[in-house]
C-alpha positions as CSV (number, residue, x, y, z in Angstrom):
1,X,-14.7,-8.9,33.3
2,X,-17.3,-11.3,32.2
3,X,-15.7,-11.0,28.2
4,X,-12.1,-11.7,29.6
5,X,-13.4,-14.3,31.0
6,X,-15.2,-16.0,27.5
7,X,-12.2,-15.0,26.2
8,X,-10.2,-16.9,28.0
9,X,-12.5,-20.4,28.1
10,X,-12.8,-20.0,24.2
11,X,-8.6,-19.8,24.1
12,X,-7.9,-22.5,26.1
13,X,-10.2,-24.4,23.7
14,X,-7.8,-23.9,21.2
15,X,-5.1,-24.4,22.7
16,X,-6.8,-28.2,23.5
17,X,-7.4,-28.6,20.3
18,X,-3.7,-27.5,19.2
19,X,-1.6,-29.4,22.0
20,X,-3.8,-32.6,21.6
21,X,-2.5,-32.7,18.3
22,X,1.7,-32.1,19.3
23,X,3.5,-34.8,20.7
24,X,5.8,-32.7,23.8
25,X,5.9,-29.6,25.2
26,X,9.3,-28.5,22.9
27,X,7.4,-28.9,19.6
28,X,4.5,-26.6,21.0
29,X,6.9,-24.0,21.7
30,X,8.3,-23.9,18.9
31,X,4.6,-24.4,16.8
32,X,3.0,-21.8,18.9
33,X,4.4,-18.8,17.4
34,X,3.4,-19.7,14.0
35,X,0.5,-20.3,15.3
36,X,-0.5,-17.2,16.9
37,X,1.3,-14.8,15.2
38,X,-0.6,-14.7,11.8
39,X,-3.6,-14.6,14.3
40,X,-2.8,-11.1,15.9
41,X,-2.4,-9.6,12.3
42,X,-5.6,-11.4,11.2
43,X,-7.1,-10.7,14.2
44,X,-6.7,-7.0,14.2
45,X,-4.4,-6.9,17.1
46,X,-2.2,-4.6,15.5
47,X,-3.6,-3.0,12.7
48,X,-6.7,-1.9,11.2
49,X,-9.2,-5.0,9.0
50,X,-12.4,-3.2,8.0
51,X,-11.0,-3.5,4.7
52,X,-8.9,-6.3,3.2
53,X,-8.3,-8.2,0.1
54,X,-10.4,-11.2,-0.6
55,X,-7.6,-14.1,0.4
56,X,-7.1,-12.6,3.4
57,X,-10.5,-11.6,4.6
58,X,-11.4,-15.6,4.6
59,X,-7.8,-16.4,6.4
60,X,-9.2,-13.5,8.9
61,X,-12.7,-15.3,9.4
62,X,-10.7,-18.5,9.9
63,X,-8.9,-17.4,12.8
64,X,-10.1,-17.8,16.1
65,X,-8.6,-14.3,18.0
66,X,-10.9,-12.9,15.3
67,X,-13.9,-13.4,17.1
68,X,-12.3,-12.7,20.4
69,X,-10.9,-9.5,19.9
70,X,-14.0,-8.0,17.6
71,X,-16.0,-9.4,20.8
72,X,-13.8,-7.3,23.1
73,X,-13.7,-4.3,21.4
74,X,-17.6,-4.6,20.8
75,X,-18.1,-4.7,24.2
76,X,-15.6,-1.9,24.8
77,X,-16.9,0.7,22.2
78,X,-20.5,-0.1,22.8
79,X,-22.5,3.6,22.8
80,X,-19.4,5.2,21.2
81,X,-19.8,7.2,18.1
82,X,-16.6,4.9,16.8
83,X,-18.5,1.8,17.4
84,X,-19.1,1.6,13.5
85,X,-15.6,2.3,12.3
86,X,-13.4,0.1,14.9
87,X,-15.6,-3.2,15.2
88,X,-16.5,-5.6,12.5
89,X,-19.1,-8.0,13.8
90,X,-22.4,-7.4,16.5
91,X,-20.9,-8.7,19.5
92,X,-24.0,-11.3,19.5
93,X,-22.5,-12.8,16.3
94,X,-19.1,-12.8,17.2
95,X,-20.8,-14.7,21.1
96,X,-22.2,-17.1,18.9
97,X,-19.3,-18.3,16.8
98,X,-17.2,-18.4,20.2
99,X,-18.9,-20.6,21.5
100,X,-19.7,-22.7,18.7
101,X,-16.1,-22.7,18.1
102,X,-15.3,-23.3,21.8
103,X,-17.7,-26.7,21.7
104,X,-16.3,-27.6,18.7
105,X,-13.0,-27.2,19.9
106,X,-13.2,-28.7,23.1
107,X,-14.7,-32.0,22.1
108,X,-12.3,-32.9,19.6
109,X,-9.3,-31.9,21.2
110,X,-10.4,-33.9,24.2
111,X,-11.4,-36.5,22.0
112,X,-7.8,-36.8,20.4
113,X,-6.0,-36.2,23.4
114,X,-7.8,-39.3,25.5
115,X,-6.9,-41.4,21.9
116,X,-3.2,-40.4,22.1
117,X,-3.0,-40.6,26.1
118,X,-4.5,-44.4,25.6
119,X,-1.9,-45.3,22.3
120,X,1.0,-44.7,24.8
């Protein structure tokens, strides 16, 4: 419960950080696919990441869900002999970037939202 919940704080940081930057709500549905959808491949959603080629290993540490869904499945495997072969990062590490991220996130996307909101 407590991961869904840092989960869900560190992905409506992005999505701060991503909508502060869009000027309606039509362009970010139409953004938000290509968004996320390189995100759940990169991420792992779908398919295995243990081991990938160079170019996309640093597009996978760039992404966000990354961190989220190693932390989740960390969390979810812990004292399971498959612990080593499903999850990438100690879910320590992958706390850590979250909510470095999540700061990071969070203060510049309110930053340039209030400086939109106030160029109106």
């Amino acid at each position: 419960m407590v991961v869904g919940v840092i989960v869900c704080l560190f992905a409506g940081a992005f999505g701060v950080i991503i909508l502060s930057n869009l000027p309606s709500r039509r362009t970010a549905d139409q953004i938000f696919p290509f968004i996320m959808l390189p995100q759940f491949f990169l991420a792992g959603v779908f398919n295995p990441i243990k081991i990938l080629p160079p170019y996309l290993d640093i597009l996978s540490r760039i992404s966000p869900m990354r961190y989220a869904v190693d932390l989740t499945r960390g969390i979810f495997y812990a004292g399971n002999v498959d612990y080593p072969k499903v999850v990438l990062d100690t879910p320590l590490l992958n706390l850590t970037i979250m909510v470095a991220a999540f700061l990071v996130f969070l203060m510049i996307g309110t930053f340039i939202f209030v400086r939109s909101e106030r160029n109106r």
